[in-house]
C-alpha positions in Angstrom: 180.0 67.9 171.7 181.7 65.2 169.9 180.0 62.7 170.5 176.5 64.9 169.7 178.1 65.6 165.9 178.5 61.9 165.3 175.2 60.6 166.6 173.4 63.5 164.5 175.3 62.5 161.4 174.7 58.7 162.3 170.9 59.8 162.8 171.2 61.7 159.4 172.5 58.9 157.1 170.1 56.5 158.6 167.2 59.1 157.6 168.7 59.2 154.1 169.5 55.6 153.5 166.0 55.4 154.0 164.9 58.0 151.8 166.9 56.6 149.0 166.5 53.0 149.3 164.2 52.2 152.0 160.5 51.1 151.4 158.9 53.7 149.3 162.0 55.4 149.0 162.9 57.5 146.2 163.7 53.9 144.5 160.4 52.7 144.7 158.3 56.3 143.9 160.5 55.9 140.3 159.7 52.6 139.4 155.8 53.1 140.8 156.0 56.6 138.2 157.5 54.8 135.5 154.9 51.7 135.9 151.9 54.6 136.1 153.2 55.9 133.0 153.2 52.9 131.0 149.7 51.5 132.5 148.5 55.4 131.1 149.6 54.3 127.8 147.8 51.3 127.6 144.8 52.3 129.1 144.7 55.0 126.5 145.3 52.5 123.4 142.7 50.3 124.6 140.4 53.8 124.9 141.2 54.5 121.3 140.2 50.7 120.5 136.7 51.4 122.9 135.8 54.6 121.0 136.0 52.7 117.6 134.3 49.5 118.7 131.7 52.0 120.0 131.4 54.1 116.9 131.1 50.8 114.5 128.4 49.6 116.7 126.7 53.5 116.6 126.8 52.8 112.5 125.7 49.3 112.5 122.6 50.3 114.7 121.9 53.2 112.8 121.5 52.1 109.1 122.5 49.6 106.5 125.3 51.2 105.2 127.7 50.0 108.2 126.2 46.4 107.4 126.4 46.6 103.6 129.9 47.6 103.5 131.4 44.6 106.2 129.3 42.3 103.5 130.9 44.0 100.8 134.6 44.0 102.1 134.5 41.0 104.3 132.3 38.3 102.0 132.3 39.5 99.1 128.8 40.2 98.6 127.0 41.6 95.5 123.3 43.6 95.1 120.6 42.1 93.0 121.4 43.6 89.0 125.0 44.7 89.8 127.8 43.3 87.7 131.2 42.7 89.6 134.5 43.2 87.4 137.6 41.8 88.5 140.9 43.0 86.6 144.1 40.5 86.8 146.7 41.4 85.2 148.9 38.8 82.5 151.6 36.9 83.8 153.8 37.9 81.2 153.2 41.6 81.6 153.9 41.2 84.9 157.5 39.4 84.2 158.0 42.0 81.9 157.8 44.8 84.4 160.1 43.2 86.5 162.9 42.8 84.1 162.6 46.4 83.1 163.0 47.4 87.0 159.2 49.6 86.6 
């Protein structure tokens, strides 16, 4: 009966050495979740980045105010009869702010 006890414990560490540590043990199904979740995470960034590629692409088919502002904000572009006004401030005002801390 003794010697039945000892094999069956023998036969029962084996089984959970392997369950632990063995291949795709418990070891391996944690590192395989935590790889899942961070492929999850980028698969969903670069969804984000699809859905806004494809939404520009939606406005730049659709009309000319997609195209007009890229021209405006990108190039600098102007219409025909429109006046552009830059503001810069002085360099003295701006020495004077920062001695006064504002």
């Amino acid at each position: 009966m003794r010697i039945f006890t000892f094999v069956l414990c023998l036969v029962l560490a084996g089984t959970m050495y392997n369950f632990w540590y063995g291949k795709n043990g418990w070891k391996d199904y944690k590192e395989l979740q935590h790889r899942i979740a961070v492929l999850e995470a980028e698969n969903h960034a670069l969804l984000d980045r699809n859905n806004l590629i494809t939404s520009e692409i939606r406005d730049l088919q659709e009309g000319y105010e997609g195209i007009e502002e890229i021209a405006r904000s990108d190039f600098g572009y102007i219409r025909q009869n429109e006046t552009f006004v830059r503001f810069i401030p002085r360099a003295d005002s701006r020495k004077r702010k920062a001695t006064n801390g504002n």
